[in-house]
C-alpha positions as CSV (number, residue, x, y, z in Angstrom):
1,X,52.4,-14.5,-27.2
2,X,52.8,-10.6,-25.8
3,X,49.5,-9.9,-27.8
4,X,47.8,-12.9,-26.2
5,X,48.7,-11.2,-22.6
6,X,47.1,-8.3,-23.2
7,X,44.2,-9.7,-25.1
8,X,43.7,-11.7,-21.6
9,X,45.2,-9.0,-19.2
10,X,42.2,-6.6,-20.6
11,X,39.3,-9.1,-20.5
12,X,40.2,-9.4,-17.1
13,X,40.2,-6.0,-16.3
14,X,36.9,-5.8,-18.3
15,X,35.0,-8.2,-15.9
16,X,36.7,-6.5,-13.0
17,X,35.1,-3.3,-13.8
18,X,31.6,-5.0,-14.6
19,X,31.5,-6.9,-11.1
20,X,32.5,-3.8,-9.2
21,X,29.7,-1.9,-11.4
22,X,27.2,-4.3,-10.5
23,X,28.2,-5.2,-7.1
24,X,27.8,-0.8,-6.4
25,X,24.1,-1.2,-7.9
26,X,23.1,-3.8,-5.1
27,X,24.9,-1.9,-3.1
28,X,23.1,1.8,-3.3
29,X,19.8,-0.3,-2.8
30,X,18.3,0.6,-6.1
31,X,15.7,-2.1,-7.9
32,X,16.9,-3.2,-11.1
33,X,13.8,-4.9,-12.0
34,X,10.4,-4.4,-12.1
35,X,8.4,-6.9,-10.3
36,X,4.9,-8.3,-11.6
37,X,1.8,-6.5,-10.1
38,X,0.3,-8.6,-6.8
39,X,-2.8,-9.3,-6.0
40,X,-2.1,-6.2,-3.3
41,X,-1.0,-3.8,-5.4
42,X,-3.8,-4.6,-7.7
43,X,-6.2,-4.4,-4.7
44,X,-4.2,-1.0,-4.2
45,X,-5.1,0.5,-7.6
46,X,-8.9,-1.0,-7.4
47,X,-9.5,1.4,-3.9
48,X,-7.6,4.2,-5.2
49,X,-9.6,3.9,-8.4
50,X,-12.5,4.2,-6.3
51,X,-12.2,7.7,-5.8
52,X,-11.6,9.2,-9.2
53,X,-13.1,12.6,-9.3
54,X,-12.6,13.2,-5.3
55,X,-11.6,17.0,-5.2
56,X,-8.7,18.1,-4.5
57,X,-7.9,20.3,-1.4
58,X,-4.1,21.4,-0.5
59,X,-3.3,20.4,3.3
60,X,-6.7,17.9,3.5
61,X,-6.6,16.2,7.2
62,X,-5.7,12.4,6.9
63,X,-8.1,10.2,6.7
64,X,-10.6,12.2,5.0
65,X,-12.1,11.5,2.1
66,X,-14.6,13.7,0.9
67,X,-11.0,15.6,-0.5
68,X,-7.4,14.7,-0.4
69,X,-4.4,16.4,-1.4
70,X,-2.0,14.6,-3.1
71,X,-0.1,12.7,-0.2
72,X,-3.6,12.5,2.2
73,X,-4.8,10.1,-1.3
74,X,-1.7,8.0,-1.5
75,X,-1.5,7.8,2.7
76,X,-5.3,6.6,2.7
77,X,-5.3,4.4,-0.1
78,X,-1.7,2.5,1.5
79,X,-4.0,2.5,4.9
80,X,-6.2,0.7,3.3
81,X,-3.1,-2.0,2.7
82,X,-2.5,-1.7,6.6
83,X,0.3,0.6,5.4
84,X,1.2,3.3,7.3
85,X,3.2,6.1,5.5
86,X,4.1,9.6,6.4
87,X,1.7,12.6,5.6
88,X,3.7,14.6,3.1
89,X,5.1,13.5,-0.3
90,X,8.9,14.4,0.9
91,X,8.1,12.4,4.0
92,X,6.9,9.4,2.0
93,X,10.0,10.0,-0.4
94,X,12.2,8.7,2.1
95,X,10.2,5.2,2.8
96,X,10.8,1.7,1.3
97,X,13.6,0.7,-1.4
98,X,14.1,3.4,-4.5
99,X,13.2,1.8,-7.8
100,X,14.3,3.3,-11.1
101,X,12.3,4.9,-13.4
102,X,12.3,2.0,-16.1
103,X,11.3,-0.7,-13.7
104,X,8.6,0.5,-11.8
105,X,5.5,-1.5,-11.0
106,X,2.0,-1.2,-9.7
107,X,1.8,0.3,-6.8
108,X,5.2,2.4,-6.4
109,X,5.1,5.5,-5.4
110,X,6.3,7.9,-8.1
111,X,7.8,11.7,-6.9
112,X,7.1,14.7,-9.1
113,X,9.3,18.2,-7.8
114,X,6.5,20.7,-8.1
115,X,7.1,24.5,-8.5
116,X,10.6,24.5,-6.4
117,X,12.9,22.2,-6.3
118,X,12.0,19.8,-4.2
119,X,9.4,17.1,-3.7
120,X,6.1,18.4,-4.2
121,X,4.0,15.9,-5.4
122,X,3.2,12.0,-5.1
123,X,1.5,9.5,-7.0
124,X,0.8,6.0,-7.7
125,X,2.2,3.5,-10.2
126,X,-0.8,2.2,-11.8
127,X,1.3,0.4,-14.5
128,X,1.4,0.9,-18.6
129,X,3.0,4.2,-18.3
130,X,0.1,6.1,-16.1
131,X,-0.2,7.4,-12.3
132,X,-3.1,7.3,-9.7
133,X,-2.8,11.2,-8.3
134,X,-4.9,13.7,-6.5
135,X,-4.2,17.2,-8.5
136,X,-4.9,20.7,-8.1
137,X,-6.6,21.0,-11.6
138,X,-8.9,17.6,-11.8
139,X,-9.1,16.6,-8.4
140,X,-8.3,12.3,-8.3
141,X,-7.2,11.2,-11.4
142,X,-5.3,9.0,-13.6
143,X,-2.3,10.8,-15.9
144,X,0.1,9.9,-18.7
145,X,3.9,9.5,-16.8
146,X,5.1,10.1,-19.8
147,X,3.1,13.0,-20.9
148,X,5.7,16.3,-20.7
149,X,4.9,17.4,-17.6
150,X,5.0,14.7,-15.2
151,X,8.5,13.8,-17.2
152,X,10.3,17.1,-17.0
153,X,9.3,16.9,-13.0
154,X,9.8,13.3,-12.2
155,X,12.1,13.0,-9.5
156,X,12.4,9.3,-7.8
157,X,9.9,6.5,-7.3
158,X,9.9,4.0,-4.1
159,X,8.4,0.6,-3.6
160,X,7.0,-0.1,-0.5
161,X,4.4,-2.8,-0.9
């Protein structure tokens, strides 16, 4: 009888520390799912597509786009949305709901730490393991996440749409 007490006394404490586990997750505000692209975010990845090949130019003024720099491509492309983000990648790290890294979906925004140790770099979702991104070396492009750079740098990702 003792035995079944404590059989029962630790399944209860095992579902106690599962609920508080779970309930801290919905808590901090992180996804824990991926959600299926939209018709926007797909819409999102079609303009941004459009410019594939756009140099790239460090500091290019908003709304230009005969070059962007990595967070002038990803504000003009969510402008196109009617969303309005911030001009810098740290800036735009700090808008909409963080997402982890295995459920992101079309259209997140994806933050790389470039050279220091902050957030130096932005990009766009664009689903089956590859980003949307202005960079230095190909101007707009689309990238492997997984590839070893982008993974050793990867930093957070955000959903805003």
């Amino acid at each position: 009888m003792v035995g079944i007490r404590n059989k029962m006394k630790l399944k209860i404490m095992a579902i106690c520390v599962l609920a508080t586990v779970g309930w801290f997750g919905m808590a901090a505000g992180h996804s824990g799912q991926a959600s299926a692209a939209t018709e926007e975010s797909l819409e999102l990845l079609s303009i941004g597509k459009e410019f594939i090949g756009t140099p790239y130019l460090y500091g290019s003024a908003s709304g230009s786009t005969d070059t962007f720099d990595c967070s002038s491509f990803v504000q003009y492309v969510f402008k196109q949305q009617n969303i309005s983000l911030p001009r810098t990648a740290s800036a735009q790290a700090t808008v909409g709901e963080k997402v982890t890294k295995a459920y992101l979906s079309v259209g997140d925004l994806v933050f790389f730490k470039s050279g220091g140790s902050g957030i130096g770099h932005v990009a766009i979702y664009a689903g089956n393991g590859k980003i949307l991104h202005a960079t230095s070396s190909q101007g707009v492009t689309i990238s492997n996440l997984n590839s070893s750079y982008w993974s050793k740098n990867y930093v957070t990702a955000r959903r805003v749409l």
